[in-house]
N, C-alpha and C positions, 0 to 999 in steps of 0.2 A: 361237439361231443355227440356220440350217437352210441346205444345200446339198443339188444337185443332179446326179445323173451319171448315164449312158445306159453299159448293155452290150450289145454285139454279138456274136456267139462265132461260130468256124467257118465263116465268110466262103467261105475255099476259095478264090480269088482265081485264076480260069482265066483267062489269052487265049484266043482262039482257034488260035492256032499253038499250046498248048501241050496243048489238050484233049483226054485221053486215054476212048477213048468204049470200052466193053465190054456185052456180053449183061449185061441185067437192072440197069445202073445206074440205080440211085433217086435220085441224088444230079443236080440242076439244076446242074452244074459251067456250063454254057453263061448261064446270066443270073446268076452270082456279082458281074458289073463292075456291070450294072444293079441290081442287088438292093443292093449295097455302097452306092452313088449314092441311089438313094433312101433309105435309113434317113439318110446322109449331110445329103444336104437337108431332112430332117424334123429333124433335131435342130439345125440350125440355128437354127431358129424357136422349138424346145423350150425357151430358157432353161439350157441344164445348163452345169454348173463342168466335166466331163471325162469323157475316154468312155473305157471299159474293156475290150479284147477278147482273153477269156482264150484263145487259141491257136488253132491248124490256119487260118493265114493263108493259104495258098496249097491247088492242088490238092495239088502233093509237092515243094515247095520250089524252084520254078521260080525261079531268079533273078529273071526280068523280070516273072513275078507278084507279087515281092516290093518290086520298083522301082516297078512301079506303084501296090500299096497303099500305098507309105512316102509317095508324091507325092499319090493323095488327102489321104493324114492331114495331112500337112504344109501344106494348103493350108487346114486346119480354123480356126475362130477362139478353140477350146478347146485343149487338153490330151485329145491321145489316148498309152495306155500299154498295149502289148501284150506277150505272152511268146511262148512256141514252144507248139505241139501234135503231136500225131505226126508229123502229116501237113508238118513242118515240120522232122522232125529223122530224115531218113530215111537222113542218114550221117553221121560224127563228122566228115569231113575234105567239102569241097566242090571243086567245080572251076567252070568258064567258063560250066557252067550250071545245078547246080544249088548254092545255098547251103547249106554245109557247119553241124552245128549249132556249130562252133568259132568260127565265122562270123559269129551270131546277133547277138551284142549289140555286137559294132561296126556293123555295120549298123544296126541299128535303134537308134544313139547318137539320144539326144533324145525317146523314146517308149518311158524310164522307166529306161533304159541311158546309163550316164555313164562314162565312161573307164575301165572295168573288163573283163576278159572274163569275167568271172561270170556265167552265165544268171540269175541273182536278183539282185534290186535292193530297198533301202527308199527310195521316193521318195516325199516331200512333196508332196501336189500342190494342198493347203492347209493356208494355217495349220492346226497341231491335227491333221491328218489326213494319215495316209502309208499310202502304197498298198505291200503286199508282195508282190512279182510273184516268184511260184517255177517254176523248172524241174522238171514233175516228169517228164522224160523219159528214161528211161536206156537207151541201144542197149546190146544184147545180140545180137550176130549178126545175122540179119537182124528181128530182131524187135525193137520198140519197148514195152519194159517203164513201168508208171504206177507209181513211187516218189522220194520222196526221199531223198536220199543223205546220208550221215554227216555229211559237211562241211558240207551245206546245213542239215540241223535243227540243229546247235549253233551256225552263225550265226543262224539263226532265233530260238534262243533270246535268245542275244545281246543280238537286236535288241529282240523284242519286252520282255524286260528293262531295254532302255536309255530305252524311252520309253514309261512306266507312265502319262500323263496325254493319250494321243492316242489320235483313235477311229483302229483299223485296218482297213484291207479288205484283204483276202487274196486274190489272185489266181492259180489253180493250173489245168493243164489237164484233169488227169484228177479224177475224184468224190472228195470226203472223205470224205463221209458217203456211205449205201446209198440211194437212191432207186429202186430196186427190191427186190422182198421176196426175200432170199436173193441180190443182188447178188457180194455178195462172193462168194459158193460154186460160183456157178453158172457152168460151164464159156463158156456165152454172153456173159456179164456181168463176169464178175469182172475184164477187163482193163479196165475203163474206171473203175475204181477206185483209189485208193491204199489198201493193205491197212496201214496201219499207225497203230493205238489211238496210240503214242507222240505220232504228230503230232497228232492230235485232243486228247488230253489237253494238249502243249503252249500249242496255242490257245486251248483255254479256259480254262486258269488263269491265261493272261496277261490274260484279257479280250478275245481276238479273239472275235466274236460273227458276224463276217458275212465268208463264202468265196462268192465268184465262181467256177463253174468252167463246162466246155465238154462238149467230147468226147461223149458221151453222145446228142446228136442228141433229148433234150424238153425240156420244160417242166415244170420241178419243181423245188419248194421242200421240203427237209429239214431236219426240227431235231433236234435233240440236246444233251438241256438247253438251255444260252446259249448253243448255236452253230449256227449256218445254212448252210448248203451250197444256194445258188440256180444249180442250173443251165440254163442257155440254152440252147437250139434252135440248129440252125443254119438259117444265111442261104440258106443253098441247096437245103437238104427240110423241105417241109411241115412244120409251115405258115409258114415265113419270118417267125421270130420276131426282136425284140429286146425290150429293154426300160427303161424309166426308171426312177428311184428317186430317192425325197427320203428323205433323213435328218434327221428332229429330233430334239431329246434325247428320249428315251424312246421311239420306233418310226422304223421302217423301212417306208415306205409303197411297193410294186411297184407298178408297172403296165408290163401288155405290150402292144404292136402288133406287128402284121405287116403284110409288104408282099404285097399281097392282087391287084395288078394290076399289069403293066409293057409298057410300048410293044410291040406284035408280042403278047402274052401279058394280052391282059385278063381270062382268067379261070385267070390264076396255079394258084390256090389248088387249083381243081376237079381243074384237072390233072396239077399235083403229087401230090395227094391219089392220083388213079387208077393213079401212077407207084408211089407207097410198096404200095399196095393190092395191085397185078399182083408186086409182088416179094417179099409178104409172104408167101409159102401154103408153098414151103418152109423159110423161115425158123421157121415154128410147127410145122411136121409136126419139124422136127429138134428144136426146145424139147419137144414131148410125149414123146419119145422118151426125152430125158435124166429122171434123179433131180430132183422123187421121182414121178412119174407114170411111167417107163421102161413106156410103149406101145410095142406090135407096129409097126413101120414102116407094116404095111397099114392100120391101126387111125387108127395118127397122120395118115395121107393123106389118108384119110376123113373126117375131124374138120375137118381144116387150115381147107379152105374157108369154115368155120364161122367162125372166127377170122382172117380175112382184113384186118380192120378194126378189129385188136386192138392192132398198134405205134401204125398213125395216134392210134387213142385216143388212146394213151400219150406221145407227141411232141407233141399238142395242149395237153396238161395236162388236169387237172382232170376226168383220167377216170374215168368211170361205164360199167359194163357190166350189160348185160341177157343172161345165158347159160342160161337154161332150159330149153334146147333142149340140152345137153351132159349127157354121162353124169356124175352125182352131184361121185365123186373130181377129173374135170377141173371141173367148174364152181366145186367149193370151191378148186379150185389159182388159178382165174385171178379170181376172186372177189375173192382176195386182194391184186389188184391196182389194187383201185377206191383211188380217193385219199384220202386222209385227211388232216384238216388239219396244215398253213395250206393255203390255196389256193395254187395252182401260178402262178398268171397275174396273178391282181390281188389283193395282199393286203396288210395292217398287221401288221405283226410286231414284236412288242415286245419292248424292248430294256432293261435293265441295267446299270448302273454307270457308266455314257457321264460323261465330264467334261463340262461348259457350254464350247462350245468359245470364244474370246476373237474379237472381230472380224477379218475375213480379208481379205486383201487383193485388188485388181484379180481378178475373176472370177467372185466371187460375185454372183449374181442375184436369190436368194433370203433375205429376214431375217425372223426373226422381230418 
């Protein structure tokens, strides 16, 4: 048995009445609808059983960004199932314009939410295979915290307990696993994380082997032991990732595209690319600055320029750096950031324990 499913993450779904422009955004919020549209019609063609898009649907929860992505998906001839991301839960109660996160899953009834107000859901979206869509967004004042909460990991447990003979895919918006080195610790990084061993330990001993997540803005594959934490790019910066996957028993085979051109914007890419770049040079003077390199502000300014082309790498996947030119201490700090395997972008990742799943109904494309 072998099926087939496409991820998308971080969409960001702007109008243009709702487009909030500021000094030094890197973020293409303005071709989110076209960018959305083409991956849309490429996957038509692709063959896949259902498309997965772990979180930050809109710019910040515009209602009618969210009316109009529900009208794309809905008009799909798969199964699309999405959750919230921050950028989606930017208040517990909602008004007339924007959607409240209390809000969430009656809205979005039918794309993985069923008559519950629970932000998580266990849906079937084939025979043998149920997709676990988690909330891991907790407000805290004004701030948007990446955890799960008490209630949600002991029905987690639950679930994953009650159905010991299905493959699962996990769907979460913030990292399970570290895809950068010192992620978790690191004052830049550490929110786009979930900190907490418990959940990871619960997934793996259930047999969850393969997490979908978002937020994070690259392209990277983590493992840890049996478990994978594949996160996706967003649709709106460099380089306008998604991706396919086939599942047969015994591997998980990626492969990613991006949308590399769009009407008005034939060379996409180039100039996204020189958006992330132009905005990158304080963002790395302030990483030099922190533990454990804690450089002289004038030091790190100095440097910065050097490293100007050091996120893009890291959003692309599968990067590789050539830093020879950098004093000793910082070259071994960022060194440590070359990739390691599996590949980021296109890779076979093999898999354990997997049932032989039984033949599945209307949707499948794919058989062994």
């Amino acid at each position: 048995m072998r099926f087939r499913f496409a991820v998308l993450s971080d969409p960001h779904i702007t109008l243009d009445s709702t487009l909030v422009d500021y000094p030094g955004r890197a973020h293409f919020y303005e071709i989110s609808r076209q960018a959305l549209q083409a991956v849309l019609a490429d996957l038509r063609t692709a063959e896949i059983d259902f498309l997965l898009i772990p979180g930050d649907l809109t710019q910040n929860s515009e209602r009618v960004n969210h009316a109009w992505l529900r009208a794309e998906l809905a008009a799909l001839p798969f199964q699309a199932l999405v959750i919230p991301g921050n950028h989606d839960a930017r208040s517990p109660t909602g008004n007339s314009e924007v959607l409240g996160l209390e809000d969430f899953a009656h809205f979005w009834q039918n794309f993985g939410y069923s008559g519950s107000t629970k932000l998580y859901y266990n849906y079937e979206v084939l025979d043998g295979v149920r997709v676990l869509g988690l909330n891991s967004n907790q407000i805290q004042g004004a701030h948007v915290v990446g955890a799960i909460d008490a209630e949600q990991l002991a029905w987690l447990k639950i679930q994953l307990a009650s159905y010991p003979q299905v493959v699962w895919l996990v769907m979460v918006h913030h990292n399970v696993l570290e895809h950068l080195p010192g992620q978790a610790h690191n004052p830049m990084t550490a929110e786009y994380i979930i900190q907490s061993s418990e959940l990871v330990d619960t997934l793996r001993s259930h047999g969850a082997q393969v997490v979908l997540t978002g937020h994070l803005h690259i392209q990277d594959i983590a493992r840890q032991d049996n478990l994978y934490d594949i996160t996706t790019g967003s649709l709106v910066s460099y380089p306008h990732p998604y991706r396919l996957i086939d599942w047969q028993t015994g591997k998980l085979t990626v492969q990613s595209r991006q949308v590399s051109t769009l009407p008005g914007w034939p060379d996409l890419l180039e100039v996204s690319l020189e958006r992330m770049v132009r905005g990158s040079e304080r963002y790395m003077a302030r990483l030099l600055t922190l533990p454990p390199l804690n450089l002289p502000e004038a030091e790190a300014r100095h440097l910065a320029p050097q490293l100007r082309y050091f996120w893009s790498t890291i959003a692309a996947g599968d990067a590789r750096f050539d830093l020879r030119e950098l004093p000793a201490p910082v070259r071994r700090f960022f060194e440590r950031f070359n990739d390691a395997p599996p590949a980021d972008n296109d890779a076979v990742l093999p898999l354990s324990g997997h049932p032989e799943l039984a033949p599945s109904g209307a949707g499948v494309h794919h058989k062994d």
